[in-house]
C-alpha positions, 0 to 999 in steps of 0.5 A: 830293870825290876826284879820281882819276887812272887811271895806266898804267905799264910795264915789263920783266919776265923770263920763266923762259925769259930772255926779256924781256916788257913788262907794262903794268898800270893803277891808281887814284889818289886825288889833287889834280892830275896831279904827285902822282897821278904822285909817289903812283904812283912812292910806291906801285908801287915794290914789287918793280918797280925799272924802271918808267915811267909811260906815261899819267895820266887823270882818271877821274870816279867818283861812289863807290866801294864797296870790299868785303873779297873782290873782285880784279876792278874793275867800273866801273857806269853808274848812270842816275836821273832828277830834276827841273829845278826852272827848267823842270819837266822830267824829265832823266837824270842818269849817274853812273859808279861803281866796285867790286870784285867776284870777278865780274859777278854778285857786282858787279851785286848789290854795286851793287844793295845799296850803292844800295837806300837811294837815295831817286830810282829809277835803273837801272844802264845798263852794267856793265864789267870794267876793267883797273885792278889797284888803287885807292890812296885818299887817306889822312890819315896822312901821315908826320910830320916827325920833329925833328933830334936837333941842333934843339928846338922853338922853344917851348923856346929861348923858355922858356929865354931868359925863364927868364934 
């Protein structure tokens, strides 16, 4: 399950007139703990911003995340169902926040409502909210290799070699 971290950062921008305007921009970070939701923050907004500082790091929880092709917009949706506990028999509400992207609340409503149809409880989406959030940076498995030293081999081959001997 991901666990995602909403990082603020903030820096210096120089306008056409020469002045200097402080941006402060959000984003989404899929990670184990605060350290490397910072380090993929440092990893990943080093475009074009040479001076920037994170400002805050907070754990946000989500139950999804739909991502579509179109979208600029992030909309994160409060999602409420009912379910039964099985201990006492009685009914009680279950929220859920979900996020997805959207051109706007109207696309984002139906988005929801689509990525939902195939749930099997009934449920209602309570809230519907623009966020602040720029981008979503989601883990990914394809972390780059470590590539061997020219000076050094495997061990597999050294070992090959001295029973070769």
């Amino acid at each position: 399950m991901a666990s995602w971290y909403l990082g603020k950062i903030r820096y210096q921008k120089e306008e056409e007139s020469g002045k200097q305007k402080t941006i402060n921009e959000t984003y989404l970070v899929d990670a184990l703990s605060y350290t490397e939701a910072e380090a993929r923050l440092y990893k990943q907004i080093v475009t074009g911003v040479s001076d920037f500082t994170v400002n805050s790091i907070t754990r946000m929880r989500l139950a999804d995340l739909f991502t579509f092709e179109e979208g600029e917009k992030w909309f994160k949706a409060k999602v409420v169902y009912y379910s039964i506990d099985e201990k006492s028999g009685k009914e009680k509400k279950v929220s859920n926040y979900m996020l997805l992207n959207a051109e706007d609340i109207t696309q984002a409503l139906e988005r929801i409502t689509d990525s939902l149809r195939t749930m099997l409880v009934p449920y209602e989406t309570t809230d519907l909210n623009l966020t602040t959030i720029l981008d979503v940076f989601p883990y990914s498995s394809d972390s780059e290799e470590e590539q061997i030293p020219a000076n050094l081999r495997p061990l597999s081959e050294v070992m090959a070699e001295r029973s070769a001997e």
